[in-house]
N, C-alpha and C positions, 0 to 999 in steps of 0.2 A: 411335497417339497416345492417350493415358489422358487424359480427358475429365471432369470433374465437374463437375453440375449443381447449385447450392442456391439451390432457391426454394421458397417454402411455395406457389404456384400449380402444379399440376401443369398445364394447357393450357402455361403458356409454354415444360416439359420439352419436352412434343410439337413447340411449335414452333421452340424451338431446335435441337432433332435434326434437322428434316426440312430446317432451315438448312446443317447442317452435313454430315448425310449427303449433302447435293446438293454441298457445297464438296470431300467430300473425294474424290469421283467425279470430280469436274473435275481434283482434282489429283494423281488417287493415291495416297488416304492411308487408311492403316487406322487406323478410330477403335473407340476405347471407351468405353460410358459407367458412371461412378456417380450413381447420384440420389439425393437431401439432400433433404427439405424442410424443413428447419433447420439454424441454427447449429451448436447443440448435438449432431446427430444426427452431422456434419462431424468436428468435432473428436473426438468417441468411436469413431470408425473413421476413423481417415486413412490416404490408403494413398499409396505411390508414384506421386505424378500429374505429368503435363506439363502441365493447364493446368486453370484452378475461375473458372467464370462463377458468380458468385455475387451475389443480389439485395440490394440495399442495404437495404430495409425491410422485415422482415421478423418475424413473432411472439416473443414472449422474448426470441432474442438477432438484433439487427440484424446487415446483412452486412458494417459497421465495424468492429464489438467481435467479429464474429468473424475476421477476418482480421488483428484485433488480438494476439488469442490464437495465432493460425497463427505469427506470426511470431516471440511470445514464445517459440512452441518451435521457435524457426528452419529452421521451415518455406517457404523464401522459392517457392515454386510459383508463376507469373505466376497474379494473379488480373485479371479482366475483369469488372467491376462489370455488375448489369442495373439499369438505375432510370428512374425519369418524371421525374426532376429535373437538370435538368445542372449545375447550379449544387452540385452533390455533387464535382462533380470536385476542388473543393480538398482537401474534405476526405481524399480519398483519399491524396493525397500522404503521409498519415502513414504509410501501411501500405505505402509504395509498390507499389501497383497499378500493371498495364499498361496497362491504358486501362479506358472504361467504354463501354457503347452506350444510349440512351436507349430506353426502351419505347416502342412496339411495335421490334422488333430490324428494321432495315432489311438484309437479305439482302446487300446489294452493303457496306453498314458495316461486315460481321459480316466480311465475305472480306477484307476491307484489313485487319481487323484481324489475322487468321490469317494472311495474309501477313506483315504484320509480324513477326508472334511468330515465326513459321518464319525467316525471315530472321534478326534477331537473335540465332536461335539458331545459326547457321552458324558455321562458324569466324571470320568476317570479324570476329564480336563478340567476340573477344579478342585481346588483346599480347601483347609476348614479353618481358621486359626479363632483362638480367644483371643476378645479388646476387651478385657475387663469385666462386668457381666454380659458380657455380650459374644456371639462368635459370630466370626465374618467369613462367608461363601465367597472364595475369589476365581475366576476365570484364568489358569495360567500363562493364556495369551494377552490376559490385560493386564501383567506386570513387566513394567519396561525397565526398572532399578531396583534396587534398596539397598543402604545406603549404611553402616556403620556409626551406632552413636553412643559413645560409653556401652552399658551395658547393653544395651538395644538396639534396635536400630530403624532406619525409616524408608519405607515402603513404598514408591512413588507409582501408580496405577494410571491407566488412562483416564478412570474416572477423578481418580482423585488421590491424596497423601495423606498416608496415617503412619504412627508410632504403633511397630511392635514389641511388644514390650517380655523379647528373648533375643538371645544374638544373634548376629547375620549368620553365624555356623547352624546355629540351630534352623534360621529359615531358609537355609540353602537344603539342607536333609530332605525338605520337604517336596523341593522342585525335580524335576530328569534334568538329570544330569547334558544331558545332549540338548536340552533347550537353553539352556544358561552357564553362564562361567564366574568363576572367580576372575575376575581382571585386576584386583588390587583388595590387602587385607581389607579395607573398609570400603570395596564395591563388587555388588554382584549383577550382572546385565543378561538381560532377555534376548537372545541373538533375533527371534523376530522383531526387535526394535531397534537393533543398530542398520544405521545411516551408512554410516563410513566408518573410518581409523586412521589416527597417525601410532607416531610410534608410542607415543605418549598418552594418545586420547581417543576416546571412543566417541562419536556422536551419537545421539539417539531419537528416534521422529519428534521429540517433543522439544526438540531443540537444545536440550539439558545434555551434557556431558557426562563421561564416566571416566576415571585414572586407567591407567595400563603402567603396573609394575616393569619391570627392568622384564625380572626373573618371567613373567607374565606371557611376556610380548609373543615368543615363539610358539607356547601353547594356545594363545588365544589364538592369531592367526593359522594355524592348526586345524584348531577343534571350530573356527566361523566357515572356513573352506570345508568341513565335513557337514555344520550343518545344512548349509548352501546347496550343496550336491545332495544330502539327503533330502532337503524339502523342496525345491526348489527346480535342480538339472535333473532331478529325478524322472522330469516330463521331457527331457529333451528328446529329438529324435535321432 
């Protein structure tokens, strides 16, 4: 597993390593690291990584704006925020981040989270649909909407938009339940990719909008506070 570090503290390199090299003895895993103490140093050598704990505050370019620029070069690598503030988690949402762990990094935090990431990355985390003769393998973390269209409906992905051609009831069966919601008959949204909310409207990283029914509204805000603390304050200390 390719590993990157970016923090302008080197102590916390040290003690994230000696985190992870005990995690991956536990679980059989060979790891690798790169080490960053900046933004900037990050983005002028990227290389092909599986995963960038990256600190939120940081000299020059903060670990926002830089995994702001990751993604403009569609870079999507799980990043895992380091920060003394939890109340950052919202903001993370823009870049969509995997999770973040609060300073000082709690040992047993850091394992759930690398559980997770392992897990998600199994097959379990992708579907299968038919496009006609064809079937498409999708990542369920790269579905940000889809969208109600007559009898079908449409699908909008990080990579890209396509027509599936069964209802949005049908392609909701498909997804957990706890990663996604009905927010309105003709929208269903990927809680890893809402931004914000009003009462009415949902935003989503791609800048695209989603409805929030009447009836909607209490369950959504709800069931985004559960996913939040399931994925998310799960690392808090």
């Amino acid at each position: 597993m390719r590993i990157a570090i970016c923090d302008d503290e080197l102590p916390m390199h040290d003690l994230l390593k000696r985190h992870l090299d005990s995690y991956a003895r536990k679980r059989n895993l060979s790891v690798m690291y790169s080490d960053y103490t900046g933004g900037k140093e990050l983005l002028a050598f990227p290389q092909d990584l599986d995963l960038i704990f990256m600190d939120y505050q940081m000299k020059e370019l903060d670990g926002l704006e830089t995994a702001r620029k990751l993604r403009a070069a569609r870079i999507d690598t799980p990043i895992i925020f380091l920060t003394g503030f939890p109340h950052i988690v919202f903001d993370t949402f823009e870049v969509n981040a995997y999770r973040f762990l609060v300073k000082p990094v709690d040992p047993e935090k850091l394992a759930a989270a690398m559980d997770g990431l392992l897990s998600d990355q199994s097959t379990d985390q992708y579907i299968v649909i038919k496009d006609g003769d064809l079937s498409r393998r999708i990542n369920i973390d790269d579905i940000i909407y889809a969208e109600a269209s007559d009898k079908y409906c449409f699908v909008r992905t990080t990579e890209e938009g396509f027509v599936y051609k069964k209802t949005l009831a049908e392609f909701e069966s498909l997804l957990p339940e706890d990663r996604f919601f009905r927010s309105h008959r003709t929208y269903l949204v990927g809680f890893r990719h809402v931004v914000s909310h009003t009462e009415t409207m949902i935003v989503l990283d791609n800048q695209e909008k989603a409805l929030i029914s009447k009836l909607k509204r209490t369950p959504f805000k709800k069931a985004f506070q559960d996913y939040i603390k399931r994925y998310h304050f799960a690392n808090r200390c």
